[in-house]
C-alpha positions in Angstrom: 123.0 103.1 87.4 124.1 99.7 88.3 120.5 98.4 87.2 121.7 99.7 83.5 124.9 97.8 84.3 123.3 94.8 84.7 121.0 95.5 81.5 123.9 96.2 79.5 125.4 92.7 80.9 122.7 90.9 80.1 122.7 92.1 76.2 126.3 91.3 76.1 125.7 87.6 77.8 123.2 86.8 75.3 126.3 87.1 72.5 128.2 85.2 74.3 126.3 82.1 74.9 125.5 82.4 71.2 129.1 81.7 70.8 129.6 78.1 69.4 133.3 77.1 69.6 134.2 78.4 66.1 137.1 79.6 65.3 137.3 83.3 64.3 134.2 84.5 66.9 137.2 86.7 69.3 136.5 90.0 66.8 132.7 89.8 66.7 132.5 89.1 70.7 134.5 92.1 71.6 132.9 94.0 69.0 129.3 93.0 70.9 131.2 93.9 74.1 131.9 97.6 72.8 128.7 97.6 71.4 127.3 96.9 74.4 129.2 99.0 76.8 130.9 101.4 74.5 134.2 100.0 75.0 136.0 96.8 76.0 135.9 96.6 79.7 137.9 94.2 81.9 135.0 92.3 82.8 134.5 91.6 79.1 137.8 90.5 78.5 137.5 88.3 81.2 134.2 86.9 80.3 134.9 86.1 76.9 138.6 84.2 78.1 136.2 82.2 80.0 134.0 81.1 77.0 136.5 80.7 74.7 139.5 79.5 76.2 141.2 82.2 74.7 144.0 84.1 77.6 142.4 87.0 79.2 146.3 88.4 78.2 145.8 87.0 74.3 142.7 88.9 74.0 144.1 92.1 75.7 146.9 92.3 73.0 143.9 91.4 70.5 141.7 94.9 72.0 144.8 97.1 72.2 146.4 96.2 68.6 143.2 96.9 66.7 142.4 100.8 66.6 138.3 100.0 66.7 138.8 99.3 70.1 138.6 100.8 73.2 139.4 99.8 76.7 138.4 103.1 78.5 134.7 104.7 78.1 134.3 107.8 75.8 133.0 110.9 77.4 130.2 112.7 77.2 130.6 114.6 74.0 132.6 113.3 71.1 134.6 115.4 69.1 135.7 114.5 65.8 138.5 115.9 63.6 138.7 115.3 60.1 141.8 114.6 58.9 141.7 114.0 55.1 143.3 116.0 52.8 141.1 118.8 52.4 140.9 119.4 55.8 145.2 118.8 56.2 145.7 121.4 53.7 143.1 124.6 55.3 144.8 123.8 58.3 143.6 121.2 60.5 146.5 120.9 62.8 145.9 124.6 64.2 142.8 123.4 64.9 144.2 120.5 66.7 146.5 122.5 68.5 143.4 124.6 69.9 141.7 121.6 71.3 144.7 120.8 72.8 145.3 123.9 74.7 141.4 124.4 75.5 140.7 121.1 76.8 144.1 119.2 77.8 143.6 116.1 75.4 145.0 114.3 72.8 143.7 112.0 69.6 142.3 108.7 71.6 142.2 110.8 75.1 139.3 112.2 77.3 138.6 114.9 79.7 139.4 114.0 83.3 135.9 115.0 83.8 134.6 112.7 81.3 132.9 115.5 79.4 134.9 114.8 76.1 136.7 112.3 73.8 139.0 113.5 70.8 138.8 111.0 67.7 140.5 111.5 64.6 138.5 110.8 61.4 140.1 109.8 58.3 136.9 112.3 56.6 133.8 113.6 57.6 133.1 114.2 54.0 132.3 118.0 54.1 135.2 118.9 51.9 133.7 121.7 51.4 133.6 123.0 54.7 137.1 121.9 55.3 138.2 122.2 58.0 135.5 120.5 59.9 135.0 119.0 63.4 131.7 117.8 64.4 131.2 117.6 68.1 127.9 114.7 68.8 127.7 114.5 65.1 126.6 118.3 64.7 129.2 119.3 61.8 131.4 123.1 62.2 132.8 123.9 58.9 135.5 126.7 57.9 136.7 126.8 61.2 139.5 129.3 62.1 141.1 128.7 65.9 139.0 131.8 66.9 135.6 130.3 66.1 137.0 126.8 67.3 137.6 128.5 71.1 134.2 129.7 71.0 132.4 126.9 69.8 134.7 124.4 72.4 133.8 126.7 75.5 130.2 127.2 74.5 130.3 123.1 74.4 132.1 123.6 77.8 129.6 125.4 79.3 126.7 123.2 78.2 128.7 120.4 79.4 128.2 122.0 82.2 125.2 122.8 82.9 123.9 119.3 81.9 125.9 117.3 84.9 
């Protein structure tokens, strides 16, 4: 694990000694950092304050206020909700509510056991399917809470079963 660390570390310090002093590089450095990484970790921040000059507390405020951004790892398993009309009108929000009560999270949150992350989508664009979740990019469509509880502890289970 820490040799991947110190792979991933690498790739990141490669984009920052590309940086060149021009203004207007503190987006596309902490986008190579969550590229890198997954997210924007403290050592990032701190990395990048060093390079650029810019306070470690400057580009904190710069992470946190733009919603691409993410200071703690997503889990395991990503679990999208789409959100766009189609899916708001057949009912998304019950859907919402189920995740809720089978896993503990929230929009932005993850598992304490890092198994899964809850992101909202503006659209998935399955209209047609609405409403849809997709859960590592495999898409569920015409989702009533029932079917969501079985497909969420099925997903559990494999979870699982794969630590």
């Amino acid at each position: 694990m820490a040799e991947q660390h110190s792979e991933e570390f690498k790739r990141f310090n490669v984009d920052l000694w590309k940086y060149d002093g021009h203004a207007g590089a503190l987006i596309p450095l902490l986008q190579s950092a969550q590229d890198t990484y997954g997210y924007v970790p403290e050592k990032a921040i701190h990395s990048i304050s060093h390079i650029t000059g810019i306070p470690a507390a400057e580009i904190y405020g710069v992470v946190t206020f733009y919603a691409q951004f993410r200071t703690k790892p997503l889990g395991r398993n990503i679990i999208r909700v789409c959100n766009g009309t189609a899916c708001h009108v057949n009912g998304v929000k019950t859907l919402y509510g189920t995740i809720q009560d089978e896993l503990g999270i929230n929009y932005e949150e993850t598992t304490d056991d890092g198994a899964f992350s809850l992101l909202s989508v503006a659209c998935l664009g399955c209209c047609s399917l609405a409403p849809v979740i997709t859960i590592n990019g495999e898409v569920f469509g015409r989702l009533t809470a029932a079917k969501l509880r079985k497909i969420l502890r099925d997903a559990r289970r494999r979870a699982k079963e794969t630590v």
